[in-house]
FIZATI-734269 format. One line per 10 residues: number of its first residue (from 1); their letters; for each residue y negated, z negated, x of C-alpha. Coordinates in steps of 0.2 Angstrom, whole numbers, plus 2048, in hexadecimal, padded with zeros to 3 digits. Each point is the difference from the previous one (the first is absolute). Layout:
N
NUM = A = Y Z X ~ ...
END
This chain:
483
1 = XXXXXXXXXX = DB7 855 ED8 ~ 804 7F6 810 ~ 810 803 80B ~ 807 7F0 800 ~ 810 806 80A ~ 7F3 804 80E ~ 7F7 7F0 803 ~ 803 7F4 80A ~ 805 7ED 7F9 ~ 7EF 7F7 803
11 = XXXXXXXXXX = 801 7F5 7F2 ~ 80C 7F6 7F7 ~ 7FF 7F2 7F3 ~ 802 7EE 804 ~ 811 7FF 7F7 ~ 808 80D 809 ~ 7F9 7FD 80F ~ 808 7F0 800 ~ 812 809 7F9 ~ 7FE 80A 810
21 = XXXXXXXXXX = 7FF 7F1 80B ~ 80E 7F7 7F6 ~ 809 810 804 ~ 7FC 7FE 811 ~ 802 7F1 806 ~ 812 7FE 7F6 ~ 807 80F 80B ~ 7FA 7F8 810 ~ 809 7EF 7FB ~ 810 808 7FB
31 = XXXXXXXXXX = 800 80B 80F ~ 7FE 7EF 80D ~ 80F 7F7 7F4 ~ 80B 80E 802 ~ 7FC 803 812 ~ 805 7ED 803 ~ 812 7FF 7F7 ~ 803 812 805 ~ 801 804 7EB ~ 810 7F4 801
41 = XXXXXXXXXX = 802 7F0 7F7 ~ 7F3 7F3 800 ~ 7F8 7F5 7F5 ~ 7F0 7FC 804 ~ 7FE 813 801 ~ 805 802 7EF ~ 7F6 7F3 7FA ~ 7F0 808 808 ~ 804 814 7FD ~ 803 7F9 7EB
51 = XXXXXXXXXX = 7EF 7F6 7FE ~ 7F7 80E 806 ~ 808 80C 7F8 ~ 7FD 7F6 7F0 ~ 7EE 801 804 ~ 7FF 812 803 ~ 808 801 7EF ~ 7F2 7F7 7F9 ~ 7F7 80C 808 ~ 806 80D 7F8
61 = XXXXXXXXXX = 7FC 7FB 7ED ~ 7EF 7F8 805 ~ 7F0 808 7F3 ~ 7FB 810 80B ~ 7EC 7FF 7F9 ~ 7EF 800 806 ~ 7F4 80A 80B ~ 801 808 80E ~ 7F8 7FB 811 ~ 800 804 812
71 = XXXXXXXXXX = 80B 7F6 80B ~ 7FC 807 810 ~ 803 7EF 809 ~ 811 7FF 7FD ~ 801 809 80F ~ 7FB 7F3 80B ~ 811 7F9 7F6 ~ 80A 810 804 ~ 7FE 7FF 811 ~ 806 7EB 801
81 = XXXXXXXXXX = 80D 805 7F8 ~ 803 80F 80C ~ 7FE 7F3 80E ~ 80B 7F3 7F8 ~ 80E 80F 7FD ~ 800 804 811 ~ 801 7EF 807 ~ 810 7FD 7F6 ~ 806 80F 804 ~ 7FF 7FB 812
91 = XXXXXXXXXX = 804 7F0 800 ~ 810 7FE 7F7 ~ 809 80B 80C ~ 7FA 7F6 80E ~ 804 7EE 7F9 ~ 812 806 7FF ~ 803 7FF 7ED ~ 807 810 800 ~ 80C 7FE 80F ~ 80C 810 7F8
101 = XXXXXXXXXX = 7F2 80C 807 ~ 804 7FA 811 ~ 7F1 800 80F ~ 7FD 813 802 ~ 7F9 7FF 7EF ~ 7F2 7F2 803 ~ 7F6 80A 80D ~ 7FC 80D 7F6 ~ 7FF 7F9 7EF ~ 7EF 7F7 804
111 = XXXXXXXXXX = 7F9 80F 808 ~ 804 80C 7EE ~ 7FA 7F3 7F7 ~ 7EF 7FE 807 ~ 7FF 812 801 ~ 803 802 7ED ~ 7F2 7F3 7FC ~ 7F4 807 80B ~ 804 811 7F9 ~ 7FD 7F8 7EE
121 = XXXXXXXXXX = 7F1 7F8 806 ~ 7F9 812 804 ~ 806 808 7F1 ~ 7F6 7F0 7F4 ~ 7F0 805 80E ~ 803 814 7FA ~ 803 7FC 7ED ~ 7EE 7F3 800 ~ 7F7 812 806 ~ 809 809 7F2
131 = XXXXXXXXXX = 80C 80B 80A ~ 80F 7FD 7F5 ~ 80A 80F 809 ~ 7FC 7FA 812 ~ 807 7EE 7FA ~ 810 807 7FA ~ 803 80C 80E ~ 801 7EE 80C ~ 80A 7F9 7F6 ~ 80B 80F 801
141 = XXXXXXXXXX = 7FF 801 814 ~ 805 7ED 800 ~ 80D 804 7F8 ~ 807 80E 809 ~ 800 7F3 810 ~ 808 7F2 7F5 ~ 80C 80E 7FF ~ 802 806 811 ~ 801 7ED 806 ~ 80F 800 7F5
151 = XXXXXXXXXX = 808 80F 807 ~ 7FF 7F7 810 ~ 80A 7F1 7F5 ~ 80C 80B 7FB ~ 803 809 810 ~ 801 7F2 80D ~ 806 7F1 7F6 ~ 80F 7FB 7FB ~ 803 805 7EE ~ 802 7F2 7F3
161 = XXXXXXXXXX = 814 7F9 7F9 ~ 7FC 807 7EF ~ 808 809 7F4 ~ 7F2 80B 7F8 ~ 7FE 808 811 ~ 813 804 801 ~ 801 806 7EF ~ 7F1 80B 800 ~ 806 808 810 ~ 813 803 7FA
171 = XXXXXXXXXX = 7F8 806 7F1 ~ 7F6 80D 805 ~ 80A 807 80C ~ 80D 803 7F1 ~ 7F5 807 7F6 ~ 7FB 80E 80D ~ 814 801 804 ~ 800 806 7EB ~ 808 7EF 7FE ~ 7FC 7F6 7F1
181 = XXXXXXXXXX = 7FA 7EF 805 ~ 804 7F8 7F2 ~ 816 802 805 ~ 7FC 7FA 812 ~ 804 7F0 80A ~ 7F6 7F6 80B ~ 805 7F4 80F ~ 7FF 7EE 7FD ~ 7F5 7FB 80B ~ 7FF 7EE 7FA
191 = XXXXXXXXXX = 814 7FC 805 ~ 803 807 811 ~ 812 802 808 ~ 806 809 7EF ~ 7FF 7EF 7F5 ~ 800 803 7EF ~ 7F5 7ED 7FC ~ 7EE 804 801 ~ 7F6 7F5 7F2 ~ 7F3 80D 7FF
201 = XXXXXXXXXX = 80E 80C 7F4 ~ 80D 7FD 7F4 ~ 812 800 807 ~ 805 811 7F5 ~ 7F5 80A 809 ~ 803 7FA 812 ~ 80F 807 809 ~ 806 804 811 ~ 7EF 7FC 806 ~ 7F8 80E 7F3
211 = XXXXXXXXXX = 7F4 7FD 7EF ~ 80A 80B 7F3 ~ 7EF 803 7F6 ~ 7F3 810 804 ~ 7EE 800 800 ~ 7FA 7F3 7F7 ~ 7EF 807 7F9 ~ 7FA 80D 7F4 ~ 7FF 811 809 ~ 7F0 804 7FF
221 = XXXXXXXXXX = 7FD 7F1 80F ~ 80B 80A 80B ~ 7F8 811 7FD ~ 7EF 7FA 805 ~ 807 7FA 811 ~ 80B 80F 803 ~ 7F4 80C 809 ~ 7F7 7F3 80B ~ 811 7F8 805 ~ 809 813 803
231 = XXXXXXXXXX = 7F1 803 80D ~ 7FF 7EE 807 ~ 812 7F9 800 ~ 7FB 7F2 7F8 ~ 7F9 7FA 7EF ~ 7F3 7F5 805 ~ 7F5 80E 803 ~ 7FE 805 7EF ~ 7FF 7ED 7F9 ~ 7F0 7FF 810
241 = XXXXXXXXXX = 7FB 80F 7F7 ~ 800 7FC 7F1 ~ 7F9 7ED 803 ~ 7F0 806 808 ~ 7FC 80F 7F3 ~ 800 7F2 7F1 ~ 7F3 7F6 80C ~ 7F5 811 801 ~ 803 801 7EB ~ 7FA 7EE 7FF
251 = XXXXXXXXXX = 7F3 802 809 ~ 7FC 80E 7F6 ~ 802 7FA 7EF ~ 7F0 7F5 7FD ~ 7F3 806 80D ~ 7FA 7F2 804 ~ 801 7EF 80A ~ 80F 7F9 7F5 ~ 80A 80E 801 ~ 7FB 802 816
261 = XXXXXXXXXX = 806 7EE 801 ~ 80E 801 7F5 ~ 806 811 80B ~ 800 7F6 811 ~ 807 7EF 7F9 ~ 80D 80C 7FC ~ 803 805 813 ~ 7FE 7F1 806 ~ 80A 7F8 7F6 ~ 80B 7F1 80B
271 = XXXXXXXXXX = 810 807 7FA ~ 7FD 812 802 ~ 80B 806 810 ~ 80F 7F4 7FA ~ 7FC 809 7F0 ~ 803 811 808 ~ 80C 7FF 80E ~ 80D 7F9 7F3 ~ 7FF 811 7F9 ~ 7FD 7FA 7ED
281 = XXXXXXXXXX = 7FB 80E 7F5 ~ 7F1 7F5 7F9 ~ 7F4 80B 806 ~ 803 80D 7F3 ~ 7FF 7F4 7F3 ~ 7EE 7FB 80A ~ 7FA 812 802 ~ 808 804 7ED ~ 7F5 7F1 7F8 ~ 7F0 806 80B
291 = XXXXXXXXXX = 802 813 7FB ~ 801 7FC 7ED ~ 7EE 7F4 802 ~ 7F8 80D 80B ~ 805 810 7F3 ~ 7FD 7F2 7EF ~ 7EC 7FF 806 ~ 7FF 812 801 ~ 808 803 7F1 ~ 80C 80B 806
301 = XXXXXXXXXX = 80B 80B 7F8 ~ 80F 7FB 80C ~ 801 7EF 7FB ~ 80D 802 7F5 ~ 80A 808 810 ~ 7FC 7F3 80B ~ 807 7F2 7F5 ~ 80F 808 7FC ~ 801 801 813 ~ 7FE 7EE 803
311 = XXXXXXXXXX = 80A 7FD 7F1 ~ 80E 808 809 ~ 7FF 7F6 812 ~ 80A 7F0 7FC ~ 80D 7FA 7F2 ~ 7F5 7F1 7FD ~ 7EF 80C 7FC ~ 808 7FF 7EC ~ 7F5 7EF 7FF ~ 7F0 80C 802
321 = XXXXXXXXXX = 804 80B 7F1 ~ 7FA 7F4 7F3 ~ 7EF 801 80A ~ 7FE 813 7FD ~ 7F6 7FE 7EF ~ 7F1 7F7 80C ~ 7FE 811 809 ~ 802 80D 7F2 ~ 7F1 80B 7FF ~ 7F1 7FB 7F7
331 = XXXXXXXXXX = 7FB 801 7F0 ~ 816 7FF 7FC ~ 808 80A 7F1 ~ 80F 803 7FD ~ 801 813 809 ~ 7F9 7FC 812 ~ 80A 7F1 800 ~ 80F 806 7FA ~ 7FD 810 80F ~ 7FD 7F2 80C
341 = XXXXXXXXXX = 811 7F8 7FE ~ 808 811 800 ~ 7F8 803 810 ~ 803 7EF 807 ~ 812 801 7FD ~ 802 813 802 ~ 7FB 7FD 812 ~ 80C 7F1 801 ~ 80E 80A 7F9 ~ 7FC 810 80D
351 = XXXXXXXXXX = 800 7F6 80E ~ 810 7F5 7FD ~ 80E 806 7F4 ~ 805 810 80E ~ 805 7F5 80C ~ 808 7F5 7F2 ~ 80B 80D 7F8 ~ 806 802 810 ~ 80B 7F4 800 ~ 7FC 7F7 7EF
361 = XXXXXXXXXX = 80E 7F4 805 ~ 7FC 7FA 80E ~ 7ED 7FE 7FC ~ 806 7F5 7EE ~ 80C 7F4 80A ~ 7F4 7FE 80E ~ 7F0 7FA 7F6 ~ 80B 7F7 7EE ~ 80F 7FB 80A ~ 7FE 7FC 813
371 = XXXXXXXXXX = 7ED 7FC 803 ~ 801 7F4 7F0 ~ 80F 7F8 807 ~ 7F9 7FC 810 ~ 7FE 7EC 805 ~ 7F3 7F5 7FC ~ 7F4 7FD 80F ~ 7FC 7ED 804 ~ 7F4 806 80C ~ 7F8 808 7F5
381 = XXXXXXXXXX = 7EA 7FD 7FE ~ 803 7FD 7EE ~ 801 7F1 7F3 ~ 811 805 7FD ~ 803 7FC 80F ~ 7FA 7F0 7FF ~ 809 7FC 7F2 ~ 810 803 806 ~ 7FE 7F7 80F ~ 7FD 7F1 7F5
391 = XXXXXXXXXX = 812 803 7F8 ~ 80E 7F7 803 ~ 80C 808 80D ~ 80A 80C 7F8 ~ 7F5 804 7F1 ~ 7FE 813 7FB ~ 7F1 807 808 ~ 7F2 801 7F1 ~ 7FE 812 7F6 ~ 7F6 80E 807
401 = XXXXXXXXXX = 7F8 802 7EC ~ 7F6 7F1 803 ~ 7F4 80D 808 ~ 7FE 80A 7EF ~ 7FF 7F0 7F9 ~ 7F0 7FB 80B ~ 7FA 812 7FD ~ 801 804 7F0 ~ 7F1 7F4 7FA ~ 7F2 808 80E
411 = XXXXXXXXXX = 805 812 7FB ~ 7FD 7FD 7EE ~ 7EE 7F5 805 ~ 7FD 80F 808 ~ 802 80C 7F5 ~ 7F6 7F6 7F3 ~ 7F0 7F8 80E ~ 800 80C 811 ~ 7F2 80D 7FE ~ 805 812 7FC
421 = XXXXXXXXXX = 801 807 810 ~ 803 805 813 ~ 7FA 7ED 803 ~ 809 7F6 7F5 ~ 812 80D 802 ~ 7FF 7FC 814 ~ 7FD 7EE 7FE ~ 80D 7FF 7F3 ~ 80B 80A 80B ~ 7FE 7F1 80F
431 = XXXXXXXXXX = 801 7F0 7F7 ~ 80F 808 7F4 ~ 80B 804 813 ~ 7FC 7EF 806 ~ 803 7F6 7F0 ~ 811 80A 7FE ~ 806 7FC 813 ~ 7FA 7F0 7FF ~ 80F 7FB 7F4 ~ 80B 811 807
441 = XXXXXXXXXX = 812 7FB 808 ~ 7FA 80B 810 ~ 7EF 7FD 805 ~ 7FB 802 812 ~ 7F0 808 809 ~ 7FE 812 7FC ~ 800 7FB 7EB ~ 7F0 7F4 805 ~ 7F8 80B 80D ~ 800 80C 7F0
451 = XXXXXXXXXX = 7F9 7F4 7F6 ~ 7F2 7FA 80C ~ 7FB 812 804 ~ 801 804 7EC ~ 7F1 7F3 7FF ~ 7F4 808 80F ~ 803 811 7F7 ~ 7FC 7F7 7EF ~ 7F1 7F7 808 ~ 7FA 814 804
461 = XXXXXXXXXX = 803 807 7F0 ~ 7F6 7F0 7F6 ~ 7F1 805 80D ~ 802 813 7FD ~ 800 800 7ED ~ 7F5 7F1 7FB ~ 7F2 806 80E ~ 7F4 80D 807 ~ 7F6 803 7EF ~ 7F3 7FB 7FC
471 = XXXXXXXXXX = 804 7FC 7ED ~ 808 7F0 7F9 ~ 812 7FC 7FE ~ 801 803 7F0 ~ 7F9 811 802 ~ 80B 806 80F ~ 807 811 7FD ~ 811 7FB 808 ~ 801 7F0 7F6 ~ 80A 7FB 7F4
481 = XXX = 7FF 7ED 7FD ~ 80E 7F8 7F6 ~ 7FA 7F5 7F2
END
């Protein structure tokens, strides 16, 4: 029998070939709409990122039948789309529409982005000869400069006014004082002088110029960053770090074009250094998502592991957990499933409820008591925003369960019509985060970035299990198409 883990994806069917572009091209669009309202409020953003999210939806359910054929020219494709990445990349800086990053930042964003094209044009020239390790191992070195050009970001300019960054820090260093973060303070760095009348937090937990709440994620978020930030002094090392492995995994996951240009969209993403000198822990989620596709192809045995580890990232990764049953092991029964969940939520458990029991209090008034309490966000990238700018004056602000409202009709589509595997959980995964931020009371730049990077690792996965064979759909061992 042939290794189909070992080949490289040489062909794919129509139908999927034309997902994978879906994929594609919806990323690149919601990357530019981000990039232009800085993940804050604006409408004909929203109006853009929601149409082609709908159409990547679509994408999702279409019939996934037919042959298999060589698509070798989509290459010629790859490397536009390479070109056209890195000219966006370049150019947006330099027209001024992200004035925040100030004028140090403009020289050497075109120079990294033209680097990381060409170095994804030479990786497509080494995966065309068949020298799928060669190809990976560019993508890796550009990378590791992406990475050091953002060491010089952190080192030399100034560091963003953002609360992650403060929180990540003052959490850390607590934790390795035998602290528990979750009984700390913060400095309000939204209302100088002392003030207690930042909009950004609710009045009860500003005082004397101090946010009375603690870390306001699960722990498993800070453990990750904790021994890159003890040798580096500060988080963004880690997040670099972990940002850069999930384009080396994406990369990875399909072997082939789709995958190659779906790993250096990813890099060169409009976005991206916003995205990691604000010091959101995104990345995680980014490299979580990319671990569980890469170990789902190969039919790992740390799967379950690996999703109870993203599982454990973020409060708002609950609205994954209806997806699970898309990923189960194949052909299900009861036993291995039932082991599955047991390991998916065993690892959750291991990884969370120490730190939890450390102070149970704190941890149960933070996340049901002060993070729900927390004000409604105008400025917020989300239809609910738009609707409560359309109230009159004075009107309560519209209820954060209008997202599990919207939500709630795709997860149970997708149970019933997504296809039973790595591909259809990872896209689920992406439309599910943006469908549920889209109507979310707090919706900002970071969520979408997740969202749009969901969709490149999605793109990867779709080539990777629906390619390099040379049977027909239908007969795929990785398959499982739902009826």
């Amino acid at each position: 029998m042939v290794n189909h883990s070992r080949q490289l994806t040489t062909k794919l069917p129509l139908s999927i070939l034309l997902v994978c572009l879906t994929f594609l091209g919806t990323a690149a669009i919601y990357f530019v709409a981000i990039t232009l309202c800085s993940g804050g409020y604006n409408r004909k953003c929203l109006i853009v990122i929601s149409c082609m999210m709908l159409v990547s939806t679509v994408a999702i359910f279409v019939p996934l039948r037919g042959k298999s054929f060589r698509y070798a020219t989509i290459a010629r494709v790859i490397l536009c789309a390479l070109l056209i990445q890195s000219f966006g990349a370049w150019i947006i800086p330099q027209a001024g529409l992200l004035p925040e990053w100030g004028a140090p930042s403009v020289d050497w964003m075109g120079k990294d982005a033209i680097l990381t094209a060409v170095g994804g044009i030479v990786a497509s020239l080494l995966l065309n000869k068949r020298r799928y390790k060669s190809a990976v191992a560019v993508i890796a070195v550009v990378a590791l400069l992406q990475g050091l050009t953002m060491h010089y970001v952190i080192r030399y300019m100034q560091a963003p006014r953002i609360d992650t960054l403060v929180v990540l820090r003052d959490s850390d260093k607590a934790l390795l004082q035998g602290k528990n973060p979750y009984t700390i303070t913060f400095p309000n760095i939204y209302a100088p002088g002392g003030s207690d009348d930042s909009p950004f937090y609710s009045k009860e937990v500003q005082k004397n110029g101090r946010l009375l709440f603690g870390y306001p994620y699960p722990p498993f978020s800070l453990l990750m960053i904790l021994p890159i930030d003890t040798l580096t002094h500060d988080p963004r090392y880690a997040l670099v770090l972990f940002f850069a492995a999930a384009a080396v995994l994406t990369v990875s996951i399909g072997r082939g074009p789709i995958s190659l240009c779906a790993a250096v969209m990813l890099l060169l993403a409009p976005p991206v250094w916003l995205f990691l000198r604000s010091a959101w822990t995104e990345p995680e989620m980014i490299l979580g998502l990319a671990a569980i596709a890469w170990l789902a192809v190969r039919r790992s045995r740390a799967l379950p592991i690996a999703l109870g580890l993203f599982l454990s990232l973020k409060q708002y990764t609950v609205i994954f957990i209806p997806l699970i049953p898309l990923i189960l092991p194949r052909p299900t029964d009861w036993k291995s499933s039932t082991r599955f969940f047991a390991i998916v939520f065993g690892t959750a458990a291991a990884v969370t409820l120490p730190m939890i029991l450390w102070d149970w209090k704190a941890f149960w008034d933070l996340n049901f008591h002060i993070i729900p309490s927390q004000p409604f966000r105008r400025d917020s990238l989300s239809f609910l925003a738009m609707y409560a700018r359309s109230l009159p004056r004075g009107s309560p602000p519209p209820s954060g369960a209008f997202a599990l409202v919207a939500l709630l009709p795709f997860l149970c589509l997708a149970l019933w019509k997504a296809p039973r595997n790595a591909a259809g959980f990872v896209a689920s995964v992406a439309i599910a985060q943006s469908l549920f931020f889209l109507f979310s009371r707090q919706s900002f730049l970071n969520y979408h970035f997740f969202s749009a990077a969901a969709l490149l690792i999605a793109a990867a996965t779709y080539e990777r299990v629906y390619g390099a064979d040379e049977l027909s759909l239908e007969e795929h061992p990785l398959n499982e198409i739902a009826s």
